[in-house]
C-alpha positions as CSV (number, residue, x, y, z in Angstrom):
1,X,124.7,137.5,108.5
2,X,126.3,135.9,111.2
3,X,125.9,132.2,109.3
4,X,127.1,133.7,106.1
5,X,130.1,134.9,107.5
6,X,131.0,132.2,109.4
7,X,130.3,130.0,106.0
8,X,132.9,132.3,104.2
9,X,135.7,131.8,106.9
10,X,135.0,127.8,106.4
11,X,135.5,128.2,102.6
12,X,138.5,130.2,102.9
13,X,140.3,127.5,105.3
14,X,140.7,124.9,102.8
15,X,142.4,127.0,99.9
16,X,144.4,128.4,102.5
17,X,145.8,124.5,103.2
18,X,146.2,124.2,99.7
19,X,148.5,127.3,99.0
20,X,150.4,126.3,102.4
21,X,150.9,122.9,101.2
22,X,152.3,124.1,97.5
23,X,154.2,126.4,99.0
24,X,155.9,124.2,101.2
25,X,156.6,121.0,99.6
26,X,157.8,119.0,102.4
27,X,154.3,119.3,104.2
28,X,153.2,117.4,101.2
29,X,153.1,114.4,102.1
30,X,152.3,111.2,100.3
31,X,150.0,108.7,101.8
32,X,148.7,106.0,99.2
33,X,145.8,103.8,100.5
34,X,144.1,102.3,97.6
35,X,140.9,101.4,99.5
36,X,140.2,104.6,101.2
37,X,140.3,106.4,98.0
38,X,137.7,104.6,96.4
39,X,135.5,104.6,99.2
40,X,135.9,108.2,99.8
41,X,135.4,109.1,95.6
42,X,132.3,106.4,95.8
43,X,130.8,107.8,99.0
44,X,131.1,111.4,97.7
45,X,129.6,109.7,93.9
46,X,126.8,108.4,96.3
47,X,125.7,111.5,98.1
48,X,125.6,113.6,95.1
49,X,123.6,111.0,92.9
50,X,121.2,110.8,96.1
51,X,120.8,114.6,96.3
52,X,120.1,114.9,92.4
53,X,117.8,112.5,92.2
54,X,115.8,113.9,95.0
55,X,115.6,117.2,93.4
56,X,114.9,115.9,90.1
57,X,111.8,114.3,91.7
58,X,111.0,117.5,93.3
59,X,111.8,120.0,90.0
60,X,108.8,116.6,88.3
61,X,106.2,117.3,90.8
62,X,106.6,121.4,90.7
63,X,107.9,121.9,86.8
64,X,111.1,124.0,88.3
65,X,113.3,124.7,86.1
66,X,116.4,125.6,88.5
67,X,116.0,122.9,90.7
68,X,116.5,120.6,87.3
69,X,119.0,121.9,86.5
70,X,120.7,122.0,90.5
71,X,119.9,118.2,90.1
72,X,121.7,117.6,86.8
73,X,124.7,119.3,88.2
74,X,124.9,116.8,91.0
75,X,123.8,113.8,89.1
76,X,126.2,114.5,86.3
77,X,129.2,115.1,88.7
78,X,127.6,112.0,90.3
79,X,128.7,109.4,87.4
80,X,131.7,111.2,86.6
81,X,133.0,110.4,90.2
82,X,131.9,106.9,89.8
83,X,134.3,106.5,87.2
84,X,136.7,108.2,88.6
85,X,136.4,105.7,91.6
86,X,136.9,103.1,89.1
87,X,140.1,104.1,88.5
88,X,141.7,103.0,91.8
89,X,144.2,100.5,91.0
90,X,143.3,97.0,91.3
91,X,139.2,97.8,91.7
92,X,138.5,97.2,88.0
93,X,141.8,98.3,85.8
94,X,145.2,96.7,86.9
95,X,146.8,100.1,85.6
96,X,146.4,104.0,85.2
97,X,143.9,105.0,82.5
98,X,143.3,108.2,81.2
99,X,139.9,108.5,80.6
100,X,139.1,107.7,84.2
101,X,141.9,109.6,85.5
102,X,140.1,112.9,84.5
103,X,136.8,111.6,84.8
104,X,136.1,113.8,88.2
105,X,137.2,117.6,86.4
106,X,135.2,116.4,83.4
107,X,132.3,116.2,85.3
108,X,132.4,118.8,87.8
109,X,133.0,121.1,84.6
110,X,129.8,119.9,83.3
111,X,128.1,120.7,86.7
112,X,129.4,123.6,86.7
113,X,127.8,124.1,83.4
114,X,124.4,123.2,85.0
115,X,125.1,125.0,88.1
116,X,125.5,128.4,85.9
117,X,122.3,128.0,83.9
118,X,120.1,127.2,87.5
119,X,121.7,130.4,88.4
120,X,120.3,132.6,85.3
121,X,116.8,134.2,85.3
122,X,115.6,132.1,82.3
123,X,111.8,133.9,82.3
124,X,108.6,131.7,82.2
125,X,109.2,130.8,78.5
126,X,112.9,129.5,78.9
127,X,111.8,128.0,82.4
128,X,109.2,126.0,80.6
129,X,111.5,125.2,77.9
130,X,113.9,123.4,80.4
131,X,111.3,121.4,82.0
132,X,109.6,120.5,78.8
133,X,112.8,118.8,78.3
134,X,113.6,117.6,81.4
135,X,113.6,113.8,79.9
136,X,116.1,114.7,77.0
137,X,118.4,116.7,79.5
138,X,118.4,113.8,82.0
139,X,119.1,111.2,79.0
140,X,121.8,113.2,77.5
141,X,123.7,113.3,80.8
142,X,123.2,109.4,81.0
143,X,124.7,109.3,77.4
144,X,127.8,111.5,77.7
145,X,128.2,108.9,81.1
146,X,128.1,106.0,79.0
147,X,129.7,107.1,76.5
148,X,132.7,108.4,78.3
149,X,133.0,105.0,79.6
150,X,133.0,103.3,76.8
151,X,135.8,105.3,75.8
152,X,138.2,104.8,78.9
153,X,137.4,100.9,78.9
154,X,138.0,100.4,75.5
155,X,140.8,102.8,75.9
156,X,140.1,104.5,73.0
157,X,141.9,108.3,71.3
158,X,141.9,110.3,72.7
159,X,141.8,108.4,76.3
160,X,143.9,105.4,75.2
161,X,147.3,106.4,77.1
162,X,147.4,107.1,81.5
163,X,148.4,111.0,81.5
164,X,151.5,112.3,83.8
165,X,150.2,115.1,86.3
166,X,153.2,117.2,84.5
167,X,151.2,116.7,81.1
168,X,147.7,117.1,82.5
169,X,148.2,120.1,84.7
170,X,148.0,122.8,81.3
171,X,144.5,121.4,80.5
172,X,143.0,120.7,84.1
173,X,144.3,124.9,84.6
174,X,142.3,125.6,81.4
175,X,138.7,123.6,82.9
176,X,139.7,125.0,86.4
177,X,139.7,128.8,84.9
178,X,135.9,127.9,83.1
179,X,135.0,126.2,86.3
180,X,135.5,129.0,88.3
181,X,133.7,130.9,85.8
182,X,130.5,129.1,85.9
183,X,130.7,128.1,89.7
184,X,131.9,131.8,90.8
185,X,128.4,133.2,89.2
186,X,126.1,130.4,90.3
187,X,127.7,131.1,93.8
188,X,127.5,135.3,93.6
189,X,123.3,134.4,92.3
190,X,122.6,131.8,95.1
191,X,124.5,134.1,97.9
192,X,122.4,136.8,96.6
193,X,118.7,134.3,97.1
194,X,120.0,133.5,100.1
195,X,120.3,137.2,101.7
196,X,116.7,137.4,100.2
197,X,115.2,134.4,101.5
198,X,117.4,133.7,104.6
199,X,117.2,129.8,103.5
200,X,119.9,127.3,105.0
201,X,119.3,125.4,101.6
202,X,119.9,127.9,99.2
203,X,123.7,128.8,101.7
204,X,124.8,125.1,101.3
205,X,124.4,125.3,98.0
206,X,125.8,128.5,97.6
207,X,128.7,127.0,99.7
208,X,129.0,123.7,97.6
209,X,129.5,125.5,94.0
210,X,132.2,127.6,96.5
211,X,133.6,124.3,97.2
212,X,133.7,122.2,93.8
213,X,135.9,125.2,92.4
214,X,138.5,124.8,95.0
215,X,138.3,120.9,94.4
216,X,138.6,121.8,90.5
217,X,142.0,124.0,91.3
218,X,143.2,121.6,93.4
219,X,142.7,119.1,91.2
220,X,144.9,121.0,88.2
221,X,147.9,121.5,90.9
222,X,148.2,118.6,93.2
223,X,150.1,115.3,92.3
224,X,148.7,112.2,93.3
225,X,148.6,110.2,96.5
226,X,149.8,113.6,98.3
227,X,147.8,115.6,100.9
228,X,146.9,118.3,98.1
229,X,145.5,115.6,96.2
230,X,143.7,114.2,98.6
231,X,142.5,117.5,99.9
232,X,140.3,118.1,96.5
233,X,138.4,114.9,97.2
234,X,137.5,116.0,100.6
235,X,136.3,118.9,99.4
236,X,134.2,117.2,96.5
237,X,132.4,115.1,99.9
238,X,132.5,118.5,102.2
239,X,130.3,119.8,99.0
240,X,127.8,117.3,98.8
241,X,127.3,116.6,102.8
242,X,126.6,120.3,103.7
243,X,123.9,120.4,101.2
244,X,122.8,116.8,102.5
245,X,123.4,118.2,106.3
246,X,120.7,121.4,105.0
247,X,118.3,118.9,103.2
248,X,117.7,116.6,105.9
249,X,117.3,119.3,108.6
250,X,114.4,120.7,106.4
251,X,113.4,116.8,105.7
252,X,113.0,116.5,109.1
253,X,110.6,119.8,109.6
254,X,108.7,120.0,106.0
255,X,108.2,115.8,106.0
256,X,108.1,116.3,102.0
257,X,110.9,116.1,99.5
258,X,109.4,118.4,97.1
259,X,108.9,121.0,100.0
260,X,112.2,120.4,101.3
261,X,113.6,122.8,98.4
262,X,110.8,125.4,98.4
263,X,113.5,128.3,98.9
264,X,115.2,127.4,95.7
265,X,112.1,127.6,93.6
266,X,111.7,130.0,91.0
267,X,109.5,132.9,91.8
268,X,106.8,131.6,89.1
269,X,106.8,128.0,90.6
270,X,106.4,130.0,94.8
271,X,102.9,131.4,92.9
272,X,101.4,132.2,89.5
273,X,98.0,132.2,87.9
274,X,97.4,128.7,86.6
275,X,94.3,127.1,84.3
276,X,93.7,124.1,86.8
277,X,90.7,121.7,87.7
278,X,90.2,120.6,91.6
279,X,88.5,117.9,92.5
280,X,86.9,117.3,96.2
281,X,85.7,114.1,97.8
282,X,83.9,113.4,101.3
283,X,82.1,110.5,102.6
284,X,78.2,111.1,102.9
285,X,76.9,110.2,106.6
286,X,80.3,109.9,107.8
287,X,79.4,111.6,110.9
288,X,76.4,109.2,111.5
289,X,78.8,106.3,110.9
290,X,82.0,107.6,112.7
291,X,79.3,107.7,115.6
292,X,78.1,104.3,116.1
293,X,81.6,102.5,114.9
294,X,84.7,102.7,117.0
295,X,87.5,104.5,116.1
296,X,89.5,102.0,114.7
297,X,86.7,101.2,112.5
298,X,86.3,104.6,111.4
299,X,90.0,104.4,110.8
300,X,89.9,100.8,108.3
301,X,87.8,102.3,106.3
302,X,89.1,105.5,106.0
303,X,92.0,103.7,105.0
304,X,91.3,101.5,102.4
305,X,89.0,103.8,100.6
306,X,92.4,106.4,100.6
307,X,94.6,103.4,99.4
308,X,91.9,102.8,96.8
309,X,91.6,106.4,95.9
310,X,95.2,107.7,95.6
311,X,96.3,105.5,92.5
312,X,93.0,106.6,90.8
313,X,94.0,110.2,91.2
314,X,97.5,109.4,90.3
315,X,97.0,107.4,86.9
316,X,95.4,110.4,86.0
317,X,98.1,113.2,86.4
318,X,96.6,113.9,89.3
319,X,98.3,115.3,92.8
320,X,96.2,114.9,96.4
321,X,96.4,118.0,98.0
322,X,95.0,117.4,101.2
323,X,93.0,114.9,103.4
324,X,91.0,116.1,106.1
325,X,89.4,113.5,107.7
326,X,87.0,112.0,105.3
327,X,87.5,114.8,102.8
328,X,90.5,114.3,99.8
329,X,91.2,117.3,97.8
330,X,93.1,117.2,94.4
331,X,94.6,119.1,91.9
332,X,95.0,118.6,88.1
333,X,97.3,120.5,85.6
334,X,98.6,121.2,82.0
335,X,97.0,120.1,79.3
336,X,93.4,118.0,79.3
337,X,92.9,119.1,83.2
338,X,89.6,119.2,82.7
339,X,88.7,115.4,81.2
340,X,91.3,114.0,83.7
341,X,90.0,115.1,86.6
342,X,86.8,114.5,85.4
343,X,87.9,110.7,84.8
344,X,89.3,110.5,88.1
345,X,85.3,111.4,90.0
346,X,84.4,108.8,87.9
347,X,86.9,106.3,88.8
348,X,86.4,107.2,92.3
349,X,83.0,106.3,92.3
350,X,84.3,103.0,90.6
351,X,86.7,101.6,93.1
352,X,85.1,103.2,95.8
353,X,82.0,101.5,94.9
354,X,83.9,98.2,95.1
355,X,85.1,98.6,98.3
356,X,81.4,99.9,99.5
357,X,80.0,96.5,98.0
358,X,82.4,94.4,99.9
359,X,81.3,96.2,103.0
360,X,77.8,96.8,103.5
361,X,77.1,100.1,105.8
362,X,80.3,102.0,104.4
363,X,79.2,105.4,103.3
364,X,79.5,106.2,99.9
365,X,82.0,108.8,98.1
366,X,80.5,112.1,96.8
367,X,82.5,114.1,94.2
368,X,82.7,117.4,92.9
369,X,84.9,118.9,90.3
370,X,85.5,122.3,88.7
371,X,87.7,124.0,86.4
372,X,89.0,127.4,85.9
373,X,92.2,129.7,87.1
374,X,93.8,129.5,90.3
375,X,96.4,131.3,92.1
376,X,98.9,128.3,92.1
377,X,101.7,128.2,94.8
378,X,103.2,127.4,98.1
379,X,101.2,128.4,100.9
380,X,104.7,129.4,103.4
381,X,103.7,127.9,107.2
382,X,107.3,127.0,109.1
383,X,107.0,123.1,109.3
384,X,103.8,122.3,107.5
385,X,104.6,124.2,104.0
386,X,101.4,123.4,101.5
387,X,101.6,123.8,97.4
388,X,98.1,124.4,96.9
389,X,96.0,126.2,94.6
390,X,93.7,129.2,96.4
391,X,91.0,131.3,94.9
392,X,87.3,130.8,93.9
393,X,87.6,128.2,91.4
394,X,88.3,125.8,94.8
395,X,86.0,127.3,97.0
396,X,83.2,126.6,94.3
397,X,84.7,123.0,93.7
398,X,84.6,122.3,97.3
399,X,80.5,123.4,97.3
400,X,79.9,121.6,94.2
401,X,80.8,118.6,96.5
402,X,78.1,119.2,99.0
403,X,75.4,119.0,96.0
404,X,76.5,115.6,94.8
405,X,74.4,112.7,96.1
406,X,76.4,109.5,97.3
407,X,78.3,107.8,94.7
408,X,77.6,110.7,92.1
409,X,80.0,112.9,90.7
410,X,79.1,116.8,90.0
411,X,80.9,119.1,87.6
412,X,80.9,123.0,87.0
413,X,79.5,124.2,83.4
414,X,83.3,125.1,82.7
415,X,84.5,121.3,83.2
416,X,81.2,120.7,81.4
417,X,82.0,122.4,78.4
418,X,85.8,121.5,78.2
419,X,84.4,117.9,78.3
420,X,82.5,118.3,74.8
421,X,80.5,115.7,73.5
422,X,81.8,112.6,74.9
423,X,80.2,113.2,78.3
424,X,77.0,112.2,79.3
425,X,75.7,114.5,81.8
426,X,72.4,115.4,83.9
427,X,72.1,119.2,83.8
428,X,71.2,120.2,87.8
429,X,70.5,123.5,86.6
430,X,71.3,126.8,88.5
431,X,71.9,125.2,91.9
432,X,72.7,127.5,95.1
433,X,76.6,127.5,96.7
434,X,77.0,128.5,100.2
435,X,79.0,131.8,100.1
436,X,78.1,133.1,96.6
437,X,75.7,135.5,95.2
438,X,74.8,133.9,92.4
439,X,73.9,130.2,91.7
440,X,76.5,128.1,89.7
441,X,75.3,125.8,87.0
442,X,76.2,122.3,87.7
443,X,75.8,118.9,85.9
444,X,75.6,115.4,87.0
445,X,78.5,113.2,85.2
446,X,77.2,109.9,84.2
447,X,79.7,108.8,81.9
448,X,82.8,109.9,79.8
449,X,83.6,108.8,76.1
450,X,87.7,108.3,75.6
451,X,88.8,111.2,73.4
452,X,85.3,111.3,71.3
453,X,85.4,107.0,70.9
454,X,83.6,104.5,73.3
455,X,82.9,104.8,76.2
456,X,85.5,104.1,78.8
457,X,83.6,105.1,82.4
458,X,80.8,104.8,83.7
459,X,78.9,105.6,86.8
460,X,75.9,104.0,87.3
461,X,73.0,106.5,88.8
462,X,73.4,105.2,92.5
463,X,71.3,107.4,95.0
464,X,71.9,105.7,98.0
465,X,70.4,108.9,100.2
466,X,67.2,111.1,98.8
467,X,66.2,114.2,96.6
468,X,68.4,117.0,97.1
């Protein structure tokens, strides 16, 4: 409570200048310094563009749908500033131009717009609606951007004459009232996941919507080159470098940009049940081999089978979970899990099968796969935070592992069956798994037809080790 409150005092300090300054005219002084305000607007354009696209790779990787829409909010207010920076004389217009006069309350009103939606409880179905568009959304921002600057170059209607701040102050009151609006509830929904999660994130963010409505008033009320006017582009840069400050802290302790914003995810992206395939690897005799080489050896060629391996996994949809020593795990979602992963054993025995030839005494790759629903979610450890699917389906992958030979890749009967006719398979039979009751039936995967055509894997039947 204590950081809360102190973050409120801070937000109260620079509307308090603001209101000092109008009511006090001779404080308002002008200062005009072309230079520093288009570094200041481009270093502010900068920050925010950095922080959006972070999250949009982050909202990619874990299909969040309020961290999309976080990162829209700051990459659309992004460009907007950019143009606005534009507008210092003598950088590229000799004159005043309208359309990148207004640029900056154009688009914090359209982050505000984003900032509002991030802030609603959309439900899985309107969650997945806004990541299944993720592309459009992202490309529509990038049109409006382009569009509006089209418009102020060309100086077309309605942006073809500079505005006075006289004639401008109705409308900029107008945005500043729907700003605060939209930024006043995103800030009441984050202030309220922030007293639930305790998160430093989710309070600079909850700070920075906070922040962008000030700039917005001030924006409406100041006249240019005077300390008002200045004062809303410091708070724009405030905005954007106390959610930086917040990100790079957790940067520093999480190591992972995705991770870095685990405490704005949506409740069904921190768990839910999830139709998934896994997919373990581990080097057979690596033990025997770890002992007679040196541990830089050991090292090399841990190396450049994993730098072999991790595109494979990654053409495929694939994520890597986890290395532990010689062992990779992986996980595969959406639709076609199944014959994806499946494709990826197999192309792990491929390039792993080149790198083996090339180096006569490497151990050879086993693989196991399996296919079924997992608790999918982020596994919360302070400084080592893990998105991971848990539950039998990847304890039973793991153990199918263990019955695959060297350069052979073993499947469950539900990969099996989601594979259909395409694969060519040795049925193991009912084969026992360390830790179950029951035996699991498991199949040998020789080779995969591409979507019911020819055949685009194979694995030739290498047994480089004896009979189970």
């Amino acid at each position: 409570m204590r950081r809360a409150g102190l973050t409120a005092v801070i937000l109260a300090v620079p509307l308090t200048g603001l209101f000092l300054l109008l009511g006090v005219p001779r404080l308002d002084v002008t200062w005009e310094h072309h230079p520093s305000h288009f570094w200041l607007v481009l270093a502010s354009a900068l920050l925010s563009f950095l922080l959006g696209f972070l999250m949009a790779e982050a909202a990619a990787r874990r299909g969040d749908a309020r961290i999309l829409l976080v990162a829209l909010a700051f990459l659309s207010s992004s460009g907007f500033l950019a143009l606005h920076a534009l507008a210092t004389p003598g950088v590229l217009l000799a004159g005043k131009n309208a359309g990148f006069q207004i640029a900056s309350a154009i688009g914090l009103l359209i982050a505000a717009g984003f900032a509002a939606a991030s802030a609603l409880p959309l439900g899985s179905a309107g969650a997945e609606a806004v990541v299944g568009r993720r592309r459009l959304l992202l490309a529509s921002v990038g049109a409006a951007l382009a569009i509006w600057a089209v418009l102020a170059l060309a100086a077309l209607p309605p942006l073809d004459e500079p505005i006075t701040p006289e004639a401008a102050r109705g409308p900029l009151l107008v945005l500043w009232g729907l700003g605060v609006l939209f930024y006043g509830y995103a800030a009441y929904r984050y202030g309220r996941l922030y007293a639930l999660r305790r998160s430093p994130v989710a309070l600079s963010v909850t700070a920075a919507w906070v922040l962008l409505a000030e700039a917005m008033l001030a924006i409406a009320v100041s006249r240019n080159w005077q300390l008002t006017w200045w004062e809303w582009h410091l708070l724009m840069l405030l905005a954007f470098a106390l959610v930086a400050r917040s990100v790079w802290t957790e940067w520093k302790r999480e190591g992972s940009s995705a991770e870095v914003f685990a405490d704005l995810y949506e409740e069904r992206t921190l768990g839910r049940r999830e139709e998934v395939s896994v997919l373990f690897a581990d080097l057979q005799g690596y033990t025997a081999f770890a002992e007679r080489a040196s541990a830089a050896e050991a090292r090399a060629m841990l190396d450049e089978y994993f730098s072999a391996i991790a595109p494979v996994v990654e053409r495929e949809g694939g994520q890597v979970v986890q290395t532990v020593g010689d062992e990779i795990f992986a996980v595969f979602q959406a639709e076609g899990h199944e014959r994806r992963a499946a494709r990826a054993g197999l192309g792990i025995q491929d390039v792993t099968g080149s790198v083996a030839a090339r180096h006569p005494g490497w151990p050879r790759f086993r693989v196991g796969v399996n296919s079924g629903e997992a608790h999918v979610g982020l596994v919360q450890a302070p400084g080592a935070r893990a998105f991971t699917p848990t539950g039998d389906v990847v304890n039973t992958g793991s153990r199918l592992e263990g019955q695959a030979r060297a350069g052979e890749v073993v499947i469950a009967e539900t990969t099996r069956a989601a594979l259909g006719d395409g694969a060519v398979v040795e049925d193991l039979g009912a084969v026992p798994v360390k830790g179950k009751e029951r035996r699991v039936r498991a199949f040998a995967l020789r080779s995969l037809a591409a979507g019911g055509g020819e055949r685009d894997e194979r694995l030739e039947d290498e047994h480089s080790e004896g009979e189970r």
